[in-house]
PQR file with spaces between the fields and no chain letter, atoms N, CA, C, O and H, PARSE charges and radii, in Angstrom:
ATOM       1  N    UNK     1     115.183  104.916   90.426 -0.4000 1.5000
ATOM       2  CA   UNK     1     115.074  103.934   91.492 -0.0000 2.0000
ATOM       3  C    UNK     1     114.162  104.506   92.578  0.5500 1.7000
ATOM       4  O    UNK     1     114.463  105.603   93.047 -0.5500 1.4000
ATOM       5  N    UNK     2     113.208  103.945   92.969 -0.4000 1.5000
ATOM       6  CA   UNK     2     112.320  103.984   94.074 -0.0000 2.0000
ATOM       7  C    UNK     2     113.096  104.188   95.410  0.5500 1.7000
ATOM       8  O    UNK     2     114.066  103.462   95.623 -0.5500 1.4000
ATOM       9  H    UNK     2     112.964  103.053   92.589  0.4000 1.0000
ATOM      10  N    UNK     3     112.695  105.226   96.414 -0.4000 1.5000
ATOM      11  CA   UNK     3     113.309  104.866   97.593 -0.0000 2.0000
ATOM      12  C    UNK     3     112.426  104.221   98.816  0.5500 1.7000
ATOM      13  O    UNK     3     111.272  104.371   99.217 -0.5500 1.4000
ATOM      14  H    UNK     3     111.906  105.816   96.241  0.4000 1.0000
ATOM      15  N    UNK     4     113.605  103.389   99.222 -0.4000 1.5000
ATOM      16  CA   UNK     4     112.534  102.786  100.243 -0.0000 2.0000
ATOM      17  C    UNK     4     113.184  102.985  101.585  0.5500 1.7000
ATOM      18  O    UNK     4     114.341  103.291  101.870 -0.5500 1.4000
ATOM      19  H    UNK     4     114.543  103.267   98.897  0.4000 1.0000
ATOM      20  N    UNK     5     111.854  102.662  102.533 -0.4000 1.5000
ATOM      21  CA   UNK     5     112.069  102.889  103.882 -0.0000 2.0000
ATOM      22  C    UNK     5     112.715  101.530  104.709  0.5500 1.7000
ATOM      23  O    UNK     5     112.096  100.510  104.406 -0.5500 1.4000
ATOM      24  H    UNK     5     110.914  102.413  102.301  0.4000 1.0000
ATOM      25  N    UNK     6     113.364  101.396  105.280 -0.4000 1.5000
ATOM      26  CA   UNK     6     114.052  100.330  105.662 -0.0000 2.0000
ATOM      27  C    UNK     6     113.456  100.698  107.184  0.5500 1.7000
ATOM      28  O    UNK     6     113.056  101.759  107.662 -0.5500 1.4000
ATOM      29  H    UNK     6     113.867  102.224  105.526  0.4000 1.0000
ATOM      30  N    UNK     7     113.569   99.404  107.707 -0.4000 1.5000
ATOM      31  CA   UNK     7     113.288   99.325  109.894 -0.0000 2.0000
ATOM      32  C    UNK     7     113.845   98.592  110.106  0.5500 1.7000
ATOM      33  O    UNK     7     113.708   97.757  109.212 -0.5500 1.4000
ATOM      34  H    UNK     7     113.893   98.542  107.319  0.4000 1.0000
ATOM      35  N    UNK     8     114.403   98.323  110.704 -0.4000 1.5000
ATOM      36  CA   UNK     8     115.199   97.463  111.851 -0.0000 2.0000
ATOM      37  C    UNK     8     114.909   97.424  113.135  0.5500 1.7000
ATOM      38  O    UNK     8     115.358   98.268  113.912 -0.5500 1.4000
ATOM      39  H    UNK     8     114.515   99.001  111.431  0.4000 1.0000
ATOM      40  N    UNK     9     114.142   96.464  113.504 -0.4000 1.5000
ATOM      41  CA   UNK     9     113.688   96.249  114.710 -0.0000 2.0000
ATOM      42  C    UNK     9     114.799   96.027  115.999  0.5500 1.7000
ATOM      43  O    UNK     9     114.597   94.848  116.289 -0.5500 1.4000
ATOM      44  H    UNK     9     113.777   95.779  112.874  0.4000 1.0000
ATOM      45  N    UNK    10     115.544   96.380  116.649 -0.4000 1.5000
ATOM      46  CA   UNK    10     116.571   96.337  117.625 -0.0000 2.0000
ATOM      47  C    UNK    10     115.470   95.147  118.762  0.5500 1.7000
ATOM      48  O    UNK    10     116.115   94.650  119.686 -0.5500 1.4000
ATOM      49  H    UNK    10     115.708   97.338  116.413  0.4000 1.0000
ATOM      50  N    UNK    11     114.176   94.797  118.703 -0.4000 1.5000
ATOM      51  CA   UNK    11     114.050   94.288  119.611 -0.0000 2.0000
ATOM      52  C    UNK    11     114.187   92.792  119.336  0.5500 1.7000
ATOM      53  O    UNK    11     114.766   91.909  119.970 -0.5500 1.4000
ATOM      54  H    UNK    11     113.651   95.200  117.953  0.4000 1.0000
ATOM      55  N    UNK    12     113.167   92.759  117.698 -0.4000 1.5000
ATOM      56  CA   UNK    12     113.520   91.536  117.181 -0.0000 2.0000
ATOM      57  C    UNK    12     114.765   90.962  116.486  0.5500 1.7000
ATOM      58  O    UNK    12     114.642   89.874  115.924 -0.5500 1.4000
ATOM      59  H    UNK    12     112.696   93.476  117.183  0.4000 1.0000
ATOM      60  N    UNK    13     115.895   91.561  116.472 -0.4000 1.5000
ATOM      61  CA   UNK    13     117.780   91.269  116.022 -0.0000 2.0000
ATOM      62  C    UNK    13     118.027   90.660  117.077  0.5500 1.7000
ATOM      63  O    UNK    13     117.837   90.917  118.266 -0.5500 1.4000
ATOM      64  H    UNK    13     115.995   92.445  116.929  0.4000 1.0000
ATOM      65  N    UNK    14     118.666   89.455  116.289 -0.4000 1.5000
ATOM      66  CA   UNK    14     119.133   88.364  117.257 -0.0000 2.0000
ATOM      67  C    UNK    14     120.478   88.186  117.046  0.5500 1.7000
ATOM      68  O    UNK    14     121.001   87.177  117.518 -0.5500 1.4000
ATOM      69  H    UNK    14     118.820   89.246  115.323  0.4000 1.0000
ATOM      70  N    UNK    15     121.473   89.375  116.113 -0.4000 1.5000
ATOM      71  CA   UNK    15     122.908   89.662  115.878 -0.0000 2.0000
ATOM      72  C    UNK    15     123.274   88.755  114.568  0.5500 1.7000
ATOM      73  O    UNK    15     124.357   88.927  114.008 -0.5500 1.4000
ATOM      74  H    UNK    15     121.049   90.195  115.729  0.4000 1.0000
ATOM      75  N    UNK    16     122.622   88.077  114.240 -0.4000 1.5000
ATOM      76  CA   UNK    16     122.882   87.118  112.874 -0.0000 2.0000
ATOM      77  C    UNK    16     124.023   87.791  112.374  0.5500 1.7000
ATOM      78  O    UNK    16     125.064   87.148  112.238 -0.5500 1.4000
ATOM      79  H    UNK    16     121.743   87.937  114.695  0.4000 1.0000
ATOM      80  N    UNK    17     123.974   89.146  112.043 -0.4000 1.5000
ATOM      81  CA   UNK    17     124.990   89.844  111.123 -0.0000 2.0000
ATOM      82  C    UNK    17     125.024   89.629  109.713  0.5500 1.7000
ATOM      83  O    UNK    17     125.962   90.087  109.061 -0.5500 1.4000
ATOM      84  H    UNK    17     123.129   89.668  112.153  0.4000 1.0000
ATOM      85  N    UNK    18     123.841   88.798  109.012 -0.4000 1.5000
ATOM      86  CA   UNK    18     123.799   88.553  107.658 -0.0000 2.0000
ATOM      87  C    UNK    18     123.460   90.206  107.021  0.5500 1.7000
ATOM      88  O    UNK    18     124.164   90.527  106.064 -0.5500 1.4000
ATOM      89  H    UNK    18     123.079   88.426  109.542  0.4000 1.0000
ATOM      90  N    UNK    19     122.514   91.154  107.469 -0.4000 1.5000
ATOM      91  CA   UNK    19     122.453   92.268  107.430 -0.0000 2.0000
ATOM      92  C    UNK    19     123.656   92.860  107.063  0.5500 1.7000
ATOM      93  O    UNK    19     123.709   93.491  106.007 -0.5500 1.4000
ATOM      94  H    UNK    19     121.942   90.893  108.246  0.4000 1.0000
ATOM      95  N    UNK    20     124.388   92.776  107.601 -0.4000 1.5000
ATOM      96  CA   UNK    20     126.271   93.817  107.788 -0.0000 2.0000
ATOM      97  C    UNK    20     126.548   93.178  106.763  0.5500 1.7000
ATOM      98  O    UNK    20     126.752   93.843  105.747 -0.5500 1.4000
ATOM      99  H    UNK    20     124.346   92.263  108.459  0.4000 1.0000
ATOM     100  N    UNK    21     126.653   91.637  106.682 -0.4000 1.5000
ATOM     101  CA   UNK    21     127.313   91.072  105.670 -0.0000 2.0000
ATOM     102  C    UNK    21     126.990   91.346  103.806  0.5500 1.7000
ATOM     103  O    UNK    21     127.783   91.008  102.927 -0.5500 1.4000
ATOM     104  H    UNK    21     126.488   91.096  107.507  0.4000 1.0000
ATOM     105  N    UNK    22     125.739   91.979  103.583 -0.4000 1.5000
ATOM     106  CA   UNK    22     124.860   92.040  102.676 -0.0000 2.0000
ATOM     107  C    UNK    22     125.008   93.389  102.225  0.5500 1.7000
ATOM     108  O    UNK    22     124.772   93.723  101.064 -0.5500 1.4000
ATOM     109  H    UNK    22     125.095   92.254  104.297  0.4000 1.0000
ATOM     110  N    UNK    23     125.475   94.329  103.305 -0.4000 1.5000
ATOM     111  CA   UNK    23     125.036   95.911  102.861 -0.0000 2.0000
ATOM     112  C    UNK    23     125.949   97.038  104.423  0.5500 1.7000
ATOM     113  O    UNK    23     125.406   97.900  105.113 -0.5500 1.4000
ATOM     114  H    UNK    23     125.667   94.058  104.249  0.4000 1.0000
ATOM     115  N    UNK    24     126.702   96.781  104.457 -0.4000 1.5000
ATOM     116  CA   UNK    24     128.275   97.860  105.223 -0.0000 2.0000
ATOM     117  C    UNK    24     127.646   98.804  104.929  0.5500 1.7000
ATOM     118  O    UNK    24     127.287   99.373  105.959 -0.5500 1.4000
ATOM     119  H    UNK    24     127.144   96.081  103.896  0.4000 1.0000
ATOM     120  N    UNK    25     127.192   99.460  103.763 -0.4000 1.5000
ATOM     121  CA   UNK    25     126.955  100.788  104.033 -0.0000 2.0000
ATOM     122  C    UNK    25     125.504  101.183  104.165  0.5500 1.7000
ATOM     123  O    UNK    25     125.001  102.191  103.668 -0.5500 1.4000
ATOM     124  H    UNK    25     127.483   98.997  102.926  0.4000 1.0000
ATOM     125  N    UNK    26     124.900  100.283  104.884 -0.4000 1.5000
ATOM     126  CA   UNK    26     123.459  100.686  105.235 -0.0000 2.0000
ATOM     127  C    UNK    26     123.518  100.014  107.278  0.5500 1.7000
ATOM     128  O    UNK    26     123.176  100.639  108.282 -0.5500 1.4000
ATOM     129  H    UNK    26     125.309   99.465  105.288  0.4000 1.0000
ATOM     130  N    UNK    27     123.979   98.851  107.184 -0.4000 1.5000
ATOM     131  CA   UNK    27     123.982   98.386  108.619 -0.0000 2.0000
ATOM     132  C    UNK    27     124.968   98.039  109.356  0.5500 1.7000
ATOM     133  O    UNK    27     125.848   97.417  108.762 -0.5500 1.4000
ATOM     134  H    UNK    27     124.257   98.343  106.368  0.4000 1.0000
ATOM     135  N    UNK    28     125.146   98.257  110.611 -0.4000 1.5000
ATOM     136  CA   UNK    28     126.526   97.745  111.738 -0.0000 2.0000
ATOM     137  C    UNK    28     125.251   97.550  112.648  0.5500 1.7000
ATOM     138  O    UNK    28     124.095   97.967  112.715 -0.5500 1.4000
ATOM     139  H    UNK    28     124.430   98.763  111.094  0.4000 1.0000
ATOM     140  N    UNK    29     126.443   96.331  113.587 -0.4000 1.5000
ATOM     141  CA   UNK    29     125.991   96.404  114.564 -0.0000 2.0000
ATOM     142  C    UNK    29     126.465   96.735  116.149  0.5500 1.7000
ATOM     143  O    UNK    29     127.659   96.535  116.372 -0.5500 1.4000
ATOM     144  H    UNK    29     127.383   95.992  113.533  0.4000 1.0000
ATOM     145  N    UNK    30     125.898   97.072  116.922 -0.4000 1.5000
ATOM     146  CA   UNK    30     126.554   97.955  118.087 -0.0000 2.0000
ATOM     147  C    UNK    30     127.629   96.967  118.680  0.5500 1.7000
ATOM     148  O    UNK    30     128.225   96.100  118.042 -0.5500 1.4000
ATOM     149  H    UNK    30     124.928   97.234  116.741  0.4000 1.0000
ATOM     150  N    UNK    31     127.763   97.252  119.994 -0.4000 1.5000
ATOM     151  CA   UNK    31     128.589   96.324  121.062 -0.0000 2.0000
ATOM     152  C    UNK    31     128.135   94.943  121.006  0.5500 1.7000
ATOM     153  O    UNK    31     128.847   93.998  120.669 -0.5500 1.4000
ATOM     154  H    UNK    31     127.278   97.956  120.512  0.4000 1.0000
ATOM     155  N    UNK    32     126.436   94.849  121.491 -0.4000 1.5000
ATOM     156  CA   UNK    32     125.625   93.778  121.818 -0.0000 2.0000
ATOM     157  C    UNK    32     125.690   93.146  120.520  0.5500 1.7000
ATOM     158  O    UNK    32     125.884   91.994  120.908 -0.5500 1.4000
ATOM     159  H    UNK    32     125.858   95.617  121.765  0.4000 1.0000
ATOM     160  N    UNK    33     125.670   93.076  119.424 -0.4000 1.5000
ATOM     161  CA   UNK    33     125.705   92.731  117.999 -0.0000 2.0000
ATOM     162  C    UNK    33     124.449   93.004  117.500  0.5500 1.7000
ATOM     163  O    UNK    33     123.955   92.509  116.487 -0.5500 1.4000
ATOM     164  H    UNK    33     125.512   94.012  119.109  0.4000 1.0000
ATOM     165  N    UNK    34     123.897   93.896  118.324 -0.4000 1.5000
ATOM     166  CA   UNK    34     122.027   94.575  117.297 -0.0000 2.0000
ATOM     167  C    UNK    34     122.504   95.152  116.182  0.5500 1.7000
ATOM     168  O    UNK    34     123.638   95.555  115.924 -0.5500 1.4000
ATOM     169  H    UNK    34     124.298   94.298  119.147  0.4000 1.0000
ATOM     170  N    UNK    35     121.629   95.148  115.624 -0.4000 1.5000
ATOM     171  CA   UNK    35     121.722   96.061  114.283 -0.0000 2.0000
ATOM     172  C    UNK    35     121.088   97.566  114.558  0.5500 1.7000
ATOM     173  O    UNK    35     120.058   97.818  115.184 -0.5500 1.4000
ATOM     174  H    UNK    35     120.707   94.820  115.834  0.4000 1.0000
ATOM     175  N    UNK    36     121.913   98.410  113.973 -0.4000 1.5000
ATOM     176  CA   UNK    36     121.882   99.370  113.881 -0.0000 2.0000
ATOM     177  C    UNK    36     122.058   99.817  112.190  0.5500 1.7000
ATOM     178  O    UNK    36     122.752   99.112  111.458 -0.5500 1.4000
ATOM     179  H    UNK    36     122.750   98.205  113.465  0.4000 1.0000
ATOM     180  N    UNK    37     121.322  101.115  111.637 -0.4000 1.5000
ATOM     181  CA   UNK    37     120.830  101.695  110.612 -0.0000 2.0000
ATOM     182  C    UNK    37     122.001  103.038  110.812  0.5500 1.7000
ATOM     183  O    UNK    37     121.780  103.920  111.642 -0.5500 1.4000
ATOM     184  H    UNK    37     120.758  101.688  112.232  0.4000 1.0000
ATOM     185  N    UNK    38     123.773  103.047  109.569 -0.4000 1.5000
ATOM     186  CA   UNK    38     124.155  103.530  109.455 -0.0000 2.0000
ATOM     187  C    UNK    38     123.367  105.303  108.701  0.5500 1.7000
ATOM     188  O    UNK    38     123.738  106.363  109.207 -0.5500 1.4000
ATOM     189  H    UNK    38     123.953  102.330  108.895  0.4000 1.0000
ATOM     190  N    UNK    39     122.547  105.299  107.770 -0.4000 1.5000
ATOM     191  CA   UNK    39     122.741  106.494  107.080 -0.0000 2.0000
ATOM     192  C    UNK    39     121.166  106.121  107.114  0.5500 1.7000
ATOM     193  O    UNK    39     120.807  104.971  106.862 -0.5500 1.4000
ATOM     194  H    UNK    39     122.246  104.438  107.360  0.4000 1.0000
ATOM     195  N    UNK    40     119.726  107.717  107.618 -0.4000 1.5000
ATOM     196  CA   UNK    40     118.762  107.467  106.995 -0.0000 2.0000
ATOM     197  C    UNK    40     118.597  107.165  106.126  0.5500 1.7000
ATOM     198  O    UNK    40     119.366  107.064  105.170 -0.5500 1.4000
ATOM     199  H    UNK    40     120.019  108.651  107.822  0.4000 1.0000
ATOM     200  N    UNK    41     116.484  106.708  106.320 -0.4000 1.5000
ATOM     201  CA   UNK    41     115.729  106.251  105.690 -0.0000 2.0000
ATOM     202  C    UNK    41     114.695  107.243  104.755  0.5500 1.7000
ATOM     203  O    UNK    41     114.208  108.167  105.407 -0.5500 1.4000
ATOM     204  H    UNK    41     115.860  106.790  107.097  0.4000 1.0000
ATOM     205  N    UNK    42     114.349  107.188  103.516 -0.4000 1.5000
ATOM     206  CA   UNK    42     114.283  106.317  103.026 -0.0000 2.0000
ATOM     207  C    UNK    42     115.574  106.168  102.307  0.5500 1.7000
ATOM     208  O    UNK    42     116.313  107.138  102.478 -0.5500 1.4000
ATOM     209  H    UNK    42     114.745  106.437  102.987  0.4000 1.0000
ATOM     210  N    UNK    43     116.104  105.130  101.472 -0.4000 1.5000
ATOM     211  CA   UNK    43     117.595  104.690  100.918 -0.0000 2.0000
ATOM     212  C    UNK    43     117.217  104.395   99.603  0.5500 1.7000
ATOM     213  O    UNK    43     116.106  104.052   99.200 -0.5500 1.4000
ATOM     214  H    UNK    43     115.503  104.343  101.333  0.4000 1.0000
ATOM     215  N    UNK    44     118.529  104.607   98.809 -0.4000 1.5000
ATOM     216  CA   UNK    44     117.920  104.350   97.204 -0.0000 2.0000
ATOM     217  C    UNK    44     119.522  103.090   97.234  0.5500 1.7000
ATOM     218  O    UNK    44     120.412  103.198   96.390 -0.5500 1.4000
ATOM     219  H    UNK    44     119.432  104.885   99.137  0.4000 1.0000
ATOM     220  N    UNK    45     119.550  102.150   98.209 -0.4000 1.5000
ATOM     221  CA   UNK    45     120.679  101.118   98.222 -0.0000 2.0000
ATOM     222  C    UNK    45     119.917  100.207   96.486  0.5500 1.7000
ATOM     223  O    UNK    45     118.876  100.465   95.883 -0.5500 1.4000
ATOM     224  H    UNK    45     118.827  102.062   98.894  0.4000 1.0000
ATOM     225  N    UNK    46     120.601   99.542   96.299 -0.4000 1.5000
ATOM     226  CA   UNK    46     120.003   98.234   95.298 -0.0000 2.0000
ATOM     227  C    UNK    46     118.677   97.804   95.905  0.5500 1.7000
ATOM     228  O    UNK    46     118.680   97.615   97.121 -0.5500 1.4000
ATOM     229  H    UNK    46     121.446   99.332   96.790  0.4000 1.0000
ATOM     230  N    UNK    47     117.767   97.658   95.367 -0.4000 1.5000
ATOM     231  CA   UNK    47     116.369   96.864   95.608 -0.0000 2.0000
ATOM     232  C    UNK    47     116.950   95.466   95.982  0.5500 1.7000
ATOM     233  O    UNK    47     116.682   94.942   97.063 -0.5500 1.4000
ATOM     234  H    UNK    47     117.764   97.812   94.379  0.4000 1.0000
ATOM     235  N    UNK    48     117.875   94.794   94.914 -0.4000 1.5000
ATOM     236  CA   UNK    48     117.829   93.243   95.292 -0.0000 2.0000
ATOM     237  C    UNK    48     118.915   92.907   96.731  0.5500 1.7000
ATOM     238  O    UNK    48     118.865   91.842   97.346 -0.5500 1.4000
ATOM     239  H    UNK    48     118.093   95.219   94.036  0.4000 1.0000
ATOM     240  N    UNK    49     119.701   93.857   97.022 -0.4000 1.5000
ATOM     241  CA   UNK    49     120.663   93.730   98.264 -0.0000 2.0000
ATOM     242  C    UNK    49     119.771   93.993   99.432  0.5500 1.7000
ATOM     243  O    UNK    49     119.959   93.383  100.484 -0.5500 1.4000
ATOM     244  H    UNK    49     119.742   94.722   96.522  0.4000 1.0000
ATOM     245  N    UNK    50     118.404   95.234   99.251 -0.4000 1.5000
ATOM     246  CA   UNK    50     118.154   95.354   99.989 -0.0000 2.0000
ATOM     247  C    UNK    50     116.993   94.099  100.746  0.5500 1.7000
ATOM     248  O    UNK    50     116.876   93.913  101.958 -0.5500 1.4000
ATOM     249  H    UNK    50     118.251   95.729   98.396  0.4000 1.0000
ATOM     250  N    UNK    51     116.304   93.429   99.746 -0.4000 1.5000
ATOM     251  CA   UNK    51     115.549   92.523  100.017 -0.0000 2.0000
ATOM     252  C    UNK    51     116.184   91.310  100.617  0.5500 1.7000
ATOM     253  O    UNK    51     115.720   90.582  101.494 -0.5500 1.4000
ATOM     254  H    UNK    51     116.400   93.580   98.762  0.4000 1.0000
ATOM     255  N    UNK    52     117.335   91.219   99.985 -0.4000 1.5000
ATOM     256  CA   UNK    52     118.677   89.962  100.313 -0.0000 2.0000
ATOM     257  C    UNK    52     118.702   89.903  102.037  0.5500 1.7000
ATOM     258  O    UNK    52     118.610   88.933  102.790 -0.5500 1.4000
ATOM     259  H    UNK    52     117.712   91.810   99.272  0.4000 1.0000
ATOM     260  N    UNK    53     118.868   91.362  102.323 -0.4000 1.5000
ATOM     261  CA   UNK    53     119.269   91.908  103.507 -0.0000 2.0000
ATOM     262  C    UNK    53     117.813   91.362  104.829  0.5500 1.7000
ATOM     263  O    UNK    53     117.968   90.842  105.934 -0.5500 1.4000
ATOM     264  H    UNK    53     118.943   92.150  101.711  0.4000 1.0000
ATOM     265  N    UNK    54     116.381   91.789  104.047 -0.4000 1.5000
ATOM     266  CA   UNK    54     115.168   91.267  104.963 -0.0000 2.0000
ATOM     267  C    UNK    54     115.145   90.350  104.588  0.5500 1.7000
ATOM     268  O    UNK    54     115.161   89.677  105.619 -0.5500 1.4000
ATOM     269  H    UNK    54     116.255   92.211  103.149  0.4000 1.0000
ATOM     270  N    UNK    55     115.106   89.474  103.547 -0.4000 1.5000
ATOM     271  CA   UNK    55     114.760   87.948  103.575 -0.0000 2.0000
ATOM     272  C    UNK    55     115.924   87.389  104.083  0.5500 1.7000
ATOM     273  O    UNK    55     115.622   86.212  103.885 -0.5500 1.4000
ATOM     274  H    UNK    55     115.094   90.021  102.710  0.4000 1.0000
ATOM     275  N    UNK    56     117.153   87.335  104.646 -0.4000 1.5000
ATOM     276  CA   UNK    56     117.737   86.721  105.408 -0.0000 2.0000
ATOM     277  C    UNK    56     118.001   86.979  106.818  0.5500 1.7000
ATOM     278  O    UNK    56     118.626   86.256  107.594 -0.5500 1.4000
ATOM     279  H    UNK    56     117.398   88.291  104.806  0.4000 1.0000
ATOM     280  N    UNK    57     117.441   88.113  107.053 -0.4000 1.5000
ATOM     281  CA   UNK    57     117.440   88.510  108.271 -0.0000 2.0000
ATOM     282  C    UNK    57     116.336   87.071  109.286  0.5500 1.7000
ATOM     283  O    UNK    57     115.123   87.257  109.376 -0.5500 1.4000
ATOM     284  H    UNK    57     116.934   88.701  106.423  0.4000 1.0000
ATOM     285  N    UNK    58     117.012   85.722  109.960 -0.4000 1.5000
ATOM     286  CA   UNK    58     116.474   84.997  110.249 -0.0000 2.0000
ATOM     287  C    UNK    58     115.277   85.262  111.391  0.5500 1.7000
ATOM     288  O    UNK    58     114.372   84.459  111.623 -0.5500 1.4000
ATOM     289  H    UNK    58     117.998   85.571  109.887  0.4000 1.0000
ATOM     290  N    UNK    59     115.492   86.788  112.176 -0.4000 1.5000
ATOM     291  CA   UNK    59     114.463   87.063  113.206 -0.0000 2.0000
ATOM     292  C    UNK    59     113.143   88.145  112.390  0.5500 1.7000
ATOM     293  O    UNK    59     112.025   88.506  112.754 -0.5500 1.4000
ATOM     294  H    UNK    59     116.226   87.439  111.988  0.4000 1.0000
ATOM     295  N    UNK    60     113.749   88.324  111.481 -0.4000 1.5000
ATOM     296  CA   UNK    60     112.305   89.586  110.535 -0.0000 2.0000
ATOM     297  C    UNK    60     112.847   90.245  110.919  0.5500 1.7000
ATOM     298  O    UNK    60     112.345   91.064  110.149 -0.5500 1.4000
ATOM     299  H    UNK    60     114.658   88.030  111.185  0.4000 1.0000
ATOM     300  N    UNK    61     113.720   90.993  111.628 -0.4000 1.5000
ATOM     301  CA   UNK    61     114.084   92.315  112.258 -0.0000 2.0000
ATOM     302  C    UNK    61     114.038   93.723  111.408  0.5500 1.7000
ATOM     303  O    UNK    61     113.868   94.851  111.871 -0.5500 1.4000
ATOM     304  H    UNK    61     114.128   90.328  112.253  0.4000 1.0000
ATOM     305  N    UNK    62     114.255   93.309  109.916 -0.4000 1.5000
ATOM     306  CA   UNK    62     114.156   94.170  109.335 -0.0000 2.0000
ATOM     307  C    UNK    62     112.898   94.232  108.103  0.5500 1.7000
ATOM     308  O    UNK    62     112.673   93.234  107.419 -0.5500 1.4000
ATOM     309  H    UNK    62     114.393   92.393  109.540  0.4000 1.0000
ATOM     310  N    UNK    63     112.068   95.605  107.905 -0.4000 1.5000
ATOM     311  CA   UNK    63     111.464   95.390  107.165 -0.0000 2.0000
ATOM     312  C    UNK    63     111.487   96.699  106.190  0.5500 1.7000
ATOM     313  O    UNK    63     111.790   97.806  106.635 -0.5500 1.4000
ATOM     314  H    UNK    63     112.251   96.416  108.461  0.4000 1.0000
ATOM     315  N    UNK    64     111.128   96.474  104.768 -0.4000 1.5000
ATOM     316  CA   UNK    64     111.252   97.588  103.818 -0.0000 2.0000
ATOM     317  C    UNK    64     109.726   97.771  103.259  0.5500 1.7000
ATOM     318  O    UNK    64     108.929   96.843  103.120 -0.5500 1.4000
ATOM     319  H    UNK    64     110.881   95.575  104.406  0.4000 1.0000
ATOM     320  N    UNK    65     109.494   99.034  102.988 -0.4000 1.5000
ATOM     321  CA   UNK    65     108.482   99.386  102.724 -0.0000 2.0000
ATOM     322  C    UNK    65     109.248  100.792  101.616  0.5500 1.7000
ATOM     323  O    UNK    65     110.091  101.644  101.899 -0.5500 1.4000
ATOM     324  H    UNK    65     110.141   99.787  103.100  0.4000 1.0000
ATOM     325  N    UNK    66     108.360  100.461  100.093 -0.4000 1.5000
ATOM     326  CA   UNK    66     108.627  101.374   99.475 -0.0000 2.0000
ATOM     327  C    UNK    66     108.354  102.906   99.436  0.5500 1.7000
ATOM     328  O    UNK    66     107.285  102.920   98.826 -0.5500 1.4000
ATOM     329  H    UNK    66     107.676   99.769   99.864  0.4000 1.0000
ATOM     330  N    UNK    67     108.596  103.953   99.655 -0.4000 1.5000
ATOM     331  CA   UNK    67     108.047  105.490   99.484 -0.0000 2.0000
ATOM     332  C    UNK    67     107.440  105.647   98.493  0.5500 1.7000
ATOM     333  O    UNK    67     107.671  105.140   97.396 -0.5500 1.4000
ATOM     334  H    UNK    67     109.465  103.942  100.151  0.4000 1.0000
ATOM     335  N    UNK    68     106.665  106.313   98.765 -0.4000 1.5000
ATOM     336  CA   UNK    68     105.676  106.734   97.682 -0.0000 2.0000
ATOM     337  C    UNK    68     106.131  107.773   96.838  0.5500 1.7000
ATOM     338  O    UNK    68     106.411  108.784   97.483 -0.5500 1.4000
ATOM     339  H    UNK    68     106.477  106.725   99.656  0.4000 1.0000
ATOM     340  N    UNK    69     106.284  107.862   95.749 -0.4000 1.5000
ATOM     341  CA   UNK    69     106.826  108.150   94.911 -0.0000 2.0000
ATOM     342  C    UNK    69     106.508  110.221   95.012  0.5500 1.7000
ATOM     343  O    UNK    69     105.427  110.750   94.754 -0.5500 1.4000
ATOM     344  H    UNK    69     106.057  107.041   95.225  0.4000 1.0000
ATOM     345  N    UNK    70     107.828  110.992   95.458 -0.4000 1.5000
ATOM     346  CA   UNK    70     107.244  112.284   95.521 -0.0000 2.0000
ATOM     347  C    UNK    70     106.306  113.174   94.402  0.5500 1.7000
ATOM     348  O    UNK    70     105.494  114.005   94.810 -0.5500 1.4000
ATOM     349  H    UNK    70     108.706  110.562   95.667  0.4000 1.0000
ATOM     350  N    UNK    71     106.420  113.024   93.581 -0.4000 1.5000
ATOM     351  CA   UNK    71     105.432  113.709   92.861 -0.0000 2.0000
ATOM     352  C    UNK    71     104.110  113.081   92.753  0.5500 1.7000
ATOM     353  O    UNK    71     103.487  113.737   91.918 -0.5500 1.4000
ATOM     354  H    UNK    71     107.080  112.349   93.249  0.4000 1.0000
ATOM     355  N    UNK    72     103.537  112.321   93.107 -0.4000 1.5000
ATOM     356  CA   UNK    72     102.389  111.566   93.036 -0.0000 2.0000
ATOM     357  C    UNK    72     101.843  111.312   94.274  0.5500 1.7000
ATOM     358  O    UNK    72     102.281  110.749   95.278 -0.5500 1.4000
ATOM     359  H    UNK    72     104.043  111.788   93.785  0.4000 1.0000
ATOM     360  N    UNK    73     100.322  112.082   93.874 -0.4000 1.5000
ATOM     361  CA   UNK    73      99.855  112.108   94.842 -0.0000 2.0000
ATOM     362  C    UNK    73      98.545  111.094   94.709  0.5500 1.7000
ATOM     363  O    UNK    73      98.002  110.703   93.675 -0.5500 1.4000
ATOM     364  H    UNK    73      99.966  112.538   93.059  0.4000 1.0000
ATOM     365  N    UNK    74      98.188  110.773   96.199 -0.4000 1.5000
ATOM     366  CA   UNK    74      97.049  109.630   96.054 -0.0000 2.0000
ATOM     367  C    UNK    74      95.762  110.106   95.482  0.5500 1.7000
ATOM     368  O    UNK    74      95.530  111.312   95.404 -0.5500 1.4000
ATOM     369  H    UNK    74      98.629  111.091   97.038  0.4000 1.0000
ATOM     370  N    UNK    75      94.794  109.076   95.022 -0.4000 1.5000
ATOM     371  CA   UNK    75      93.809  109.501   94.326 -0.0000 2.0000
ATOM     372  C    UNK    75      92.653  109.182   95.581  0.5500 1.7000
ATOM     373  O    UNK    75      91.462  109.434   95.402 -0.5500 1.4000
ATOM     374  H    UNK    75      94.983  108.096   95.085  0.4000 1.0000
């Protein structure tokens, strides 16, 4: 499994909580109901929970970007 980098924008979270609801052991959110990023990045969570997690995130707040794979280097 690929690991990817997950972001969570705290400026653009508008508390939806579909995030929390999708993946407990990657996101909570604080007092204010932002999202906050339980355990660094990059994460080897499910690919499809994790996409579940940005495509419902209704403000974009979160975005994933895959790591580049450690043994491979660019050409």
């Amino acid at each position: 499994m690929t690991p990817t980098q997950v972001q969570a924008d705290r400026e653009l979270c508008i508390g939806a909580g579909n995030c929390v609801r999708i993946l407990p052991t990657l996101f909570d959110q604080d007092p204010d109901g932002l999202v906050t990023l339980l355990t660094p990045t990059p994460t080897t969570e499910p690919p499809d929970l994790l996409h579940r997690a940005a495509t419902l995130c209704p403000s974009g707040a979160i975005t994933l970007t895959e790591s580049p794979h450690p043994h491979h280097s660019p050409r």
